[in-house]
N, C-alpha and C positions, 0 to 999 in steps of 0.2 A: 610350583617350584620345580626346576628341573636341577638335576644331577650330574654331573660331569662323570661319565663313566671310565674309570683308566681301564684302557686295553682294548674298548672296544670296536676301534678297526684292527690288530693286531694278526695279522692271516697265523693263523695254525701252527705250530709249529710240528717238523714232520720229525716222528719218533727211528733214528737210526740208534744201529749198535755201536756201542762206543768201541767197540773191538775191530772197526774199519776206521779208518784216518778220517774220512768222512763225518762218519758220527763223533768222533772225537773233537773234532776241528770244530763242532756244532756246537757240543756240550760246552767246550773251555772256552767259544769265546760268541757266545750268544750271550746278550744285554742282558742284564739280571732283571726278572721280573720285578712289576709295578705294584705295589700293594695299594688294593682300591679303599679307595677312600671312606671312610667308617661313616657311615650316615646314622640319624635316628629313627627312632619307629615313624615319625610322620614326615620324616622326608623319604622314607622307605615310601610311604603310603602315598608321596605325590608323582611316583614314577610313572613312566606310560608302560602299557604292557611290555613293549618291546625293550624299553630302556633296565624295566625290572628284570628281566629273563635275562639280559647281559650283563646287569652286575652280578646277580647271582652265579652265571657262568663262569666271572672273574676270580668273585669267592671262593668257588669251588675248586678254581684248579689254582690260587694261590694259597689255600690252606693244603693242597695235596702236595707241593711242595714247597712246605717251610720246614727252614736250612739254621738250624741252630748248631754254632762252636762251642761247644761247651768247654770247660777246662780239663777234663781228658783229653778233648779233640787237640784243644789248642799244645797243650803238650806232646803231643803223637806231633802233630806239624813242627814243634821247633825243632826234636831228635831227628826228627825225616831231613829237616833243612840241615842241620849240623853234618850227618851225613852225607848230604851231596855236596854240599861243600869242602868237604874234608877227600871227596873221590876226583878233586880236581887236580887226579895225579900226570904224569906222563905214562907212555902208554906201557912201559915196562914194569908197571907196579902193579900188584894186587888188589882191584878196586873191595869194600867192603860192601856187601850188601843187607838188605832190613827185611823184615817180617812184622810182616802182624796177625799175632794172633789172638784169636780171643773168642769166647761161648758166640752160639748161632745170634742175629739178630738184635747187636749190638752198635751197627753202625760199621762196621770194617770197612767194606764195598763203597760207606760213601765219604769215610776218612780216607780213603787211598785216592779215591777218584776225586775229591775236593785238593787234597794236597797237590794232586798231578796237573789240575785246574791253575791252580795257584804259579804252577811249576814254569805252564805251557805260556801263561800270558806273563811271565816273569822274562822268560827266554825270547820271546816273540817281542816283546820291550828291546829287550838289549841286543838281539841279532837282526831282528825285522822277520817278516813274512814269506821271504823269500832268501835265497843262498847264492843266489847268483846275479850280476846285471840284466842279462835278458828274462829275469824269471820263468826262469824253466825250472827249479829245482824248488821245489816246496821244501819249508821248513817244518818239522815233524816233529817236536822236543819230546813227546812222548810217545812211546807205544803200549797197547794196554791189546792185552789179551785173556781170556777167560776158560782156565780150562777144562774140561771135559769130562764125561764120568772115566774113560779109560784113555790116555796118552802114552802115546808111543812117541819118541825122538821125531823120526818124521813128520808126526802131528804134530809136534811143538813146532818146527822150522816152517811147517807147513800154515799155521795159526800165525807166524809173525808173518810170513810172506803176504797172509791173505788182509791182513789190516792196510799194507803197503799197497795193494789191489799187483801186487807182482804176477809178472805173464805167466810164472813157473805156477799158480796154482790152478790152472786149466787140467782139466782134467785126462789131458791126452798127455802134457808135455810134464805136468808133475811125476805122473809114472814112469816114463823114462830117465829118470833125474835122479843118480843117487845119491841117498844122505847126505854123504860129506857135498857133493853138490845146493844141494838146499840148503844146509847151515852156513858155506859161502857166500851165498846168495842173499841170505836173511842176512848176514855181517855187514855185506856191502849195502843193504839196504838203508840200515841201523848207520853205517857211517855214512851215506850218499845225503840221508835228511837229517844229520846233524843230532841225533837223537842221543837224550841223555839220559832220559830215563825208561825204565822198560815195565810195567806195570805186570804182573800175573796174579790174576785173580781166582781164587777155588782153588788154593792149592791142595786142599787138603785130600781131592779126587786121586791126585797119584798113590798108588796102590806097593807099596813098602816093602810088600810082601810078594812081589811079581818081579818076572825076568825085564820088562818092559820100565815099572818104575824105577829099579835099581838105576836100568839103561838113562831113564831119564834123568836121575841126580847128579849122572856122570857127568851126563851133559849139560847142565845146569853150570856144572864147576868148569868147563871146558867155556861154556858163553861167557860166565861170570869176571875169567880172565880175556877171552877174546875180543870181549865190546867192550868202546868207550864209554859206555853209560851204565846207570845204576840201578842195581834190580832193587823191585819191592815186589814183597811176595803176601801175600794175605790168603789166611784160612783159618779153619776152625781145629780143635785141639792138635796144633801140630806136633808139639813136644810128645803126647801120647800116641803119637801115628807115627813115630818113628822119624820125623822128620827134621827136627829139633831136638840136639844133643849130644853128649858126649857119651865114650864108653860102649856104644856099640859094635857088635861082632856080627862077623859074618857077611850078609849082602847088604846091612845096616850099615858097614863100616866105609859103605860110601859115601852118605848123607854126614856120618858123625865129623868127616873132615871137609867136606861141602859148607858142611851151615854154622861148623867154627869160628867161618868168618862174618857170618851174618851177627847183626844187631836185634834180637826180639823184642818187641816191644807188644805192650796190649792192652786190653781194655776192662773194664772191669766193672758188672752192676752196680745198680745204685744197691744204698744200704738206708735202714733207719738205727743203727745200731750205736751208733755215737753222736752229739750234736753236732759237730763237725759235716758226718755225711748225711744229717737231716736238714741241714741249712742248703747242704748243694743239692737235695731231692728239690728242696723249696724254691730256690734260685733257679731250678731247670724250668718250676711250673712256671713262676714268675714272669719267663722269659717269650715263654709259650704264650702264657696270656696275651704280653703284649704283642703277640702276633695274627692273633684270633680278629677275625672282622666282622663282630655281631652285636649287633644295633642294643640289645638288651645286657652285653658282657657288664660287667663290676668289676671294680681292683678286687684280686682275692678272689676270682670266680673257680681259681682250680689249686690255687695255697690253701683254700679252704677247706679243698678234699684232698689234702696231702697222703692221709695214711688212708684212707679209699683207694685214690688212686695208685698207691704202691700194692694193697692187696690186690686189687685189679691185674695189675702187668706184674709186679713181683721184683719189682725195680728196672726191668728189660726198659730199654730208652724205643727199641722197637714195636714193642708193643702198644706202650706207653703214643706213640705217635700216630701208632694205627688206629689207637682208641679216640684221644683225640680228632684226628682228621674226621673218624666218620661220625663221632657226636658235632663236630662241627658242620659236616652235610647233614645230617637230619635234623639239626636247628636250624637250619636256611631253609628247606624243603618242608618241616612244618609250621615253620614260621615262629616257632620257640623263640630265635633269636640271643640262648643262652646256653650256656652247659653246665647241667647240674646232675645230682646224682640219679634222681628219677628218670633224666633221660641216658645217662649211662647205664644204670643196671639193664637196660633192655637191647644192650648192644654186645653184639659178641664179637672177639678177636680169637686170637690163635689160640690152639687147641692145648699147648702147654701151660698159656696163662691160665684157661680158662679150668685148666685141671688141677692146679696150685688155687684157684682163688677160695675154696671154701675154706681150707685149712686155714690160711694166712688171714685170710678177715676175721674166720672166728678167734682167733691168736691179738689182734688186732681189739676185737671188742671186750674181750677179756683182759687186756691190759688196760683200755679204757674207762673201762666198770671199776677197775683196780683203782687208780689214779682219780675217779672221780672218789671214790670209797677214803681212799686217805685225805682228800682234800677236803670232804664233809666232815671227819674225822680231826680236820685239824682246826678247822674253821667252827668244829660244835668247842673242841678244846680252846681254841682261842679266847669264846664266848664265855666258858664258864670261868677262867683269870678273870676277865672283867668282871662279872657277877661277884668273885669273889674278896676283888680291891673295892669295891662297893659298899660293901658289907662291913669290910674292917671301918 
């Protein structure tokens, strides 16, 4: 019996930075991958060598990225939508801008970057590919840049121009060029391809406490009103970095009336603390599962290890994914073909989980013991009313 392998003429895909137009243009509107088709253990076992090696390769790189909305995501996307719709002002008004912040490795990076996805093939629908009849003007709806451990103004104008591939970031004529000439330049670029949103990711690297950062919040509020599009900014505790808030003094008191007009929004671990957030821990596995492409999977192969797998990652959805993915490559690779806890205990993730997980499992098995202890307790109780209506 042979196998119909999806994907396997499919050439490569080449890995760009989404911080060039290029790579961006890649990311938002390359065909969503195929998920290869779930075979059993013995149609596994009628492949030919070669045909075996390319599903496996398909496996591999469609469990490396699977893209679940959870109901956080999907909330973060409708306020982000509410948002730019509501900036669909004239150009003499105040646009508002959004934030998201929220703990490391919690998904930010690919809530902004899926939302902007969403953004670009919304915009590319309703205005087309192009800006002009003889296309010559690429259309650009978003711009996404990433920044830096240290930014200076320059750098910022400099990061937008170079997504744009603008002449001004050559390195002979950028240094002739000043500032207020680069931030002209990055506006007209921002207006020339129609761009409406402007992506900055790591915000949190601006430095709060510098001549440089202050510099840069200024001009944040100075872009903020001079572009027609709408900034989203993502980082990690920004309210605590001085970046987010009211009431500050001093070189702070430039951010506090910058990010007034931003909208915060953000994300927040999973919990098992209520039924409520144990049913959405559960509905996350659930989800997962049915994404998993292994010949020996079961319903309930990872709702089973719910509170495992929460002491494992500690609720982190990033952790939680990396653990996953690579128990899902070492069940292909050994040919397991499942995921279970014996092949999870011998997989390591990040150094945070893995620093949290003794405490939390032992927290974990002590409630378990607890809860079995009452339920033997209620079930020996139970037995003995009956013994004792018996009797009467």
């Amino acid at each position: 019996m042979t196998a119909t392998v999806p994907g396997e003429h499919d050439a490569p895909r080449r890995q760009r930075s989404l911080s060039t137009y290029e790579g961006w243009k890649d990311f938002a509107e390359r065909p969503p991958r195929d998920k290869p088709a779930l075979l059993t253990t013995e149609q596994l076992g009628s492949l030919g060598p070669d045909e075996f090696a390319r599903y496996n390769a398909d496996r591999r790189a469609w469990h490396a990225n699977i893209l679940l909305r959870t109901r956080q995501v999907h909330g973060v996307h409708l306020q982000l939508g509410d948002i730019l719709d509501s900036n669909l002002q004239d150009s003499d008004r105040v646009k508002s801008a959004a934030a998201l912040d929220a703990p490391p490795a919690l998904g930010k990076s690919t809530v902004v970057n899926t939302f902007g996805r969403d953004f670009h093939r919304q915009r590319i629908a309703e205005v087309g590919e192009y800006l002009d009849e003889d296309r010559d003007i690429l259309h650009l709806p978003v711009c996404h840049i990433t920044v830096p451990g240290r930014l200076t103004i320059k750098g910022l104008h400099m990061m937008i121009l170079g997504f744009y591939a603008h002449p001004a970031t050559a390195g002979i004529l950028h240094r002739s060029m000043a500032g207020r000439d680069l931030a002209r330049a990055a506006a007209d670029c921002i207006e020339r391809h129609d761009t409406r949103l402007v992506i900055i990711d790591d915000l949190h690297f601006i430095q709060m406490r510098t001549r440089d950062g202050v510099e840069v919040a200024n001009q944040l509020k100075w872009l903020s009103n001079e572009y027609s599009a709408t900034f989203l900014f993502a980082g990690v505790a920004l309210r605590e970095r001085g970046l987010v808030g009211e009431g500050a003094t001093g070189k702070e008191a430039a951010m506090a009336q910058t990010f007034r007009r931003w909208t915060v929004l953000s994300l927040d671990p999973y919990s098992l603390r209520t039924k409520q957030t144990r049913q959405e821990w559960d509905s996350l596995l659930w989800h997962i599962e049915q994404a998993l492409v292994l010949a020996d999977a079961h319903e309930g192969m990872l709702v089973d290890m719910s509170r495992y797998l929460f002491a494992r990652t500690t609720g982190n959805i990033g952790s939680l994914m990396d653990l996953i993915r690579r128990g899902a490559s070492r069940a292909i690779r050994t040919g397991a073909e499942r995921i279970d806890r014996k092949l999870l205990d011998d997989i390591r993730i990040d150094e945070g989980a893995e620093t949290e997980r003794p405490e939390l499992q032992a927290k974990h098995d002590r409630e378990d013991r607890a809860r079995r202890e009452r339920r033997r307790r209620r079930l020996k109780s139970d037995g003995a009313e009956e013994t004792g209506e018996e009797a009467a």
